[in-house]
N, C-alpha and C positions, 0 to 999 in steps of 0.2 A: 406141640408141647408148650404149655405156658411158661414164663417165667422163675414162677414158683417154682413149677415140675423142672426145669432143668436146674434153678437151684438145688434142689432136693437129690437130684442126681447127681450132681458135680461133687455134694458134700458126701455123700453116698460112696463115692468114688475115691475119694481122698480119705479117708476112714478104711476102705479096703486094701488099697494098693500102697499109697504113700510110705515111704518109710520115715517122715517127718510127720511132724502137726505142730504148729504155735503151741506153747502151755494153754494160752487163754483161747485158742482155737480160733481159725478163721470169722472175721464179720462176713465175708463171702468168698465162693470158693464157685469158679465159672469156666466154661470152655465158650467163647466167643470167635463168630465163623468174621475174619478178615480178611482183608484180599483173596489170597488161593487156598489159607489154612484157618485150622481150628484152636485157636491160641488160648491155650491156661493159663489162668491167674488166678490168686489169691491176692483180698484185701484185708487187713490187721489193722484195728486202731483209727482214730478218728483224728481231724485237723485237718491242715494246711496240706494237699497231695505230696509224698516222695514217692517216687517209682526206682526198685532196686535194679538192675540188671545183671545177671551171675556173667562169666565166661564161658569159654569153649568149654566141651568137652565134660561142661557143670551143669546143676539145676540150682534151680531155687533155693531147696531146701538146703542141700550141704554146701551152699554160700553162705547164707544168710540168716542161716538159722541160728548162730550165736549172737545175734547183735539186733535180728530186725524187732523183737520185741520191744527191747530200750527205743528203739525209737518210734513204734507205733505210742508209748506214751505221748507224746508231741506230735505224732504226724499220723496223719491217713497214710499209711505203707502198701504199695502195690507190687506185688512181686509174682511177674509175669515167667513162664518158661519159656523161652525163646525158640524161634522157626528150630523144626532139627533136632531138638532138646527134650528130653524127660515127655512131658506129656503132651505138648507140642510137636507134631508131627511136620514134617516136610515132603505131602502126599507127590508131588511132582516128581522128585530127586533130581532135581535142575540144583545146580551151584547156587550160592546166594554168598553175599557181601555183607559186611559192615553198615554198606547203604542202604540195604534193602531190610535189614533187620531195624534200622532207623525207621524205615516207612511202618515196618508192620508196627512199632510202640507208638507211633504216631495214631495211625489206625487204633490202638486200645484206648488211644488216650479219647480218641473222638467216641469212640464208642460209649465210655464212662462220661463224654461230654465236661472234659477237663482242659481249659484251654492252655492254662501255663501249670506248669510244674518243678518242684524241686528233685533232685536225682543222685544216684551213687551210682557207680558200673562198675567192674574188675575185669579187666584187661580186654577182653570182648564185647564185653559190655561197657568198659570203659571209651574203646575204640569207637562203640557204636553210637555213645554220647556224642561225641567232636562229632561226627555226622549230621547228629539231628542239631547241635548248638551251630553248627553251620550252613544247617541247611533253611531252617526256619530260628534264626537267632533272639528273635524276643517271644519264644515259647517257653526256651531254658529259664528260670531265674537265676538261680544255682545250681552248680553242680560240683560233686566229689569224684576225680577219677584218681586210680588205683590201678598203680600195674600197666599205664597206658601207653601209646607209644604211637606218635605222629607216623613214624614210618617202620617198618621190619627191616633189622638185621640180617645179615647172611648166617652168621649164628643162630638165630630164631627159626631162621626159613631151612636148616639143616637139620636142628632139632623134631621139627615136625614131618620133614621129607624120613626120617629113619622112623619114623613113630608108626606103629605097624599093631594090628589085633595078635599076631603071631608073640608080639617081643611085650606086650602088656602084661606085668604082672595078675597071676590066677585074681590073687584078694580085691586088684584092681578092679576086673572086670566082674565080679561078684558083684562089686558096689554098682558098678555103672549098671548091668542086668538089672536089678532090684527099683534104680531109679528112671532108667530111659525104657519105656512103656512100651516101647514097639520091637524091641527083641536087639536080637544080633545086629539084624539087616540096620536097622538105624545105628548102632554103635561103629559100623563099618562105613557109613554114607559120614555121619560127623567125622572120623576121623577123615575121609577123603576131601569133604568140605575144606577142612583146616590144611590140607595141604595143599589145594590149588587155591586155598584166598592165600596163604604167604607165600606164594609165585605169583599173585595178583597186584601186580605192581603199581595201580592203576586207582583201585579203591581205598588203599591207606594211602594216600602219598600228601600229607597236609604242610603242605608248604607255610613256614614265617607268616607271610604277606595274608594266608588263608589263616591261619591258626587268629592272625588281627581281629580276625570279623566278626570272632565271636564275643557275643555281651554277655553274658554266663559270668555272675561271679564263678571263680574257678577254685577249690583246693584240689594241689596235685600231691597226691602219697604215693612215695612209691621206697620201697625196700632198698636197702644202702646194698643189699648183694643179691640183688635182682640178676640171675645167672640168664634171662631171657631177654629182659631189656633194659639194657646198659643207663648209668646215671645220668650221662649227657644230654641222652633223649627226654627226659624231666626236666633238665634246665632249658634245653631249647623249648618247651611247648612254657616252660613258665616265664619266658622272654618275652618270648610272642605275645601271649595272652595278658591284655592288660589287666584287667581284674582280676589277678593271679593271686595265690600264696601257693610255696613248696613246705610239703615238709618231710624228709627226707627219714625214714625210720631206720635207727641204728639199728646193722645185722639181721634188717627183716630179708625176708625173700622176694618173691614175684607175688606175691597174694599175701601181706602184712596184717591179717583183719585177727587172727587168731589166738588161741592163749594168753599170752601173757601181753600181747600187742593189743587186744580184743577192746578193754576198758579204756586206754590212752585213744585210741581210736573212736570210741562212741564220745568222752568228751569233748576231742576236738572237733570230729564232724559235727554234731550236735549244735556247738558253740557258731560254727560256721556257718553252717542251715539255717539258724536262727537267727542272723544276721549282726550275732555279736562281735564278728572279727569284721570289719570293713580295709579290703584291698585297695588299693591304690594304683594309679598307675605310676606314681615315682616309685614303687615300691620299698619306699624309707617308712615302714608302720615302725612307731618307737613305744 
C-alpha cells in the first residue's frame, strides 16, 4: 500500500470510528509503524511544528479538541495518540514509562523528519515532555506543561492504586469504549499501566540538579486546587528550570485547559510559543 492508499485509509477511518473531527478537518490523518507499535496521529494547520500530547487514561480528541484549532491558525499541530491509548495500540502488553513514551514522539517526529519542535502535554503528557527536554535538550524549543509533576505523591500513587474498571462510573466507560479502539481489554491494560508507573519510582523522579538541564523555554500551568498534584511541585520544577514562567490558574483543577479557563489559556500559551514573553533566569520579568 502506497502512501496515498494508507492516507485514504487512515482518513477513512477517522470518519468512521472517531468520535471527534477538527471543524476544518485533518491536513492528515495517519497510523505510522514505530518502534514495536502503530502510532496515530493527526496534523491540523500549517507553520512552525507544535506537537500536543493528552494524558493518561485520554485521547487526543477529548483533550484537545477545544483549543487545537486556535492554534493550528499559527502552527502546524500534531496530535498524536499515545502507546496504549485510543488508536494506538500497545500490541506487546509489557508496561511502558513516561520514558519510553518520549522515545516513541521522538520516533514520529523523525518520521515527519522534524528536527526541533514546539509542544504542550497534560500531565502525562506533560511528564512525558521533561523526558524528552531532558533527554535530547536542544530538540525542545519550547514547551507548555499542565498538570505536571517532577515526582508523584503518595496521594496520586493511592488515587490510582483504588482506580479499578469495577468503581468507573457507567458514562465514564461509555466515553472511553467509544474512544479507545481496541475494546475493554485495552481500557483494563491503561488502567494497569497507570498503576505500576505510580509505584515506578525510578521513571518520574526529576531531581532539581536534572530538571537544570533542560533548555526548553518553559510555561508551567497548573491549577490553584490541583487535588492530584499539589502547588509546591510547580514551584519546585519553576525553580529548577531556568527559562521558566509559572502561572498558577485561580480554582483550576488538575487539567485547567476548559471552559471558561479555555480562551485565557490559548492567549497566554499562544503569546509564549511565539516567543512574545522572554523568561529569564533572574526571573525579575517587569
Amino acid at each position: 500500500m502506497n502512501r496515498a492508499d494508507k492516507l485514504d485509509s487512515a482518513l477513512a477511518a477517522v470518519i468512521a470510528f472517531s468520535t471527534f473531527l477538527w471543524p476544518g478537518g485533518p491536513v492528515l490523518a495517519e497510523t505510522v509503524e514505530i518502534n514495536d507499535i502503530e502510532m496515530y496521529y493527526e496534523i491540523i494547520g500549517e507553520g512552525e511544528p507544535l506537537i500536543l500530547l493528552h494524558g493518561a487514561l485520554l485521547h487526543t480528541g477529548d483533550t484537545w479538541k477545544n483549543v487545537a484549532d486556535d492554534f493550528a491558525k499559527n502552527f502546524q499541530v500534531i496530535v498524536p495518540d499515545l502507546r496504549g491509548h485510543a488508536a494506538t495500540a500497545n500490541p506487546s502488553g509489557d508496561y511502558y514509562a513516561e520514558k519510553q513514551l518520549a522515545l516513541d514522539v521522538f520516533a514520529l517526529l523523525k518520521h515527519l523528519e522534524i528536527e526541533t519542535v514546539r509542544a504542550m502535554g497534560i500531565s502525562m503528557g506533560a511528564v512525558t515532555l521533561l523526558h524528552m527536554a531532558t533527554q535530547q535538550p536542544d530538540r525542545i524549543k519550547s514547551m507548555v506543561l499542565i498538570g505536571a509533576a517532577n515526582y508523584f505523591t503518595e496521594d496520586d500513587r493511592e488515587l490510582a492504586r483504588n482506580l479499578d474498571t469495577q468503581n468507573i462510573p457507567a458514562d465514564q466507560m461509555r466515553q472511553w469504549r467509544e474512544v479507545h479502539k481496541h475494546g475493554d481489554e485495552q481500557i483494563t491494560a491503561m488502567i494497569l499501566n497507570n498503576k505500576i508507573g505510580l509505584d515506578d519510582y525510578e521513571s518520574t523522579a526529576f531531581t532539581p540538579p536534572y530538571l537544570s538541564t533542560i533548555k526548553a523555554d518553559t510555561l508551567i500551568v497548573h491549577g490553584e486546587r490541583d487535588r492530584r498534584v499539589p502547588i509546591n511541585i510547580a514551584l519546585e520544577m519553576y525553580e529548577a528550570i531556568a527559562n521558566s514562567f509559572l502561572w498558577i490558574v485561580p480554582n483550576g483543577g488538575h487539567v485547567p485547559i476548559r471552559e471558561f479557563y479555555k480562551e485565557n489559556l490559548i492567549v497566554v500559551a499562544e503569546a509564549f510559543l511565539s516567543g512574545q514573553m522572554i523568561p529569564g533566569r533572574s526571573k525579575n520579568i517587569n
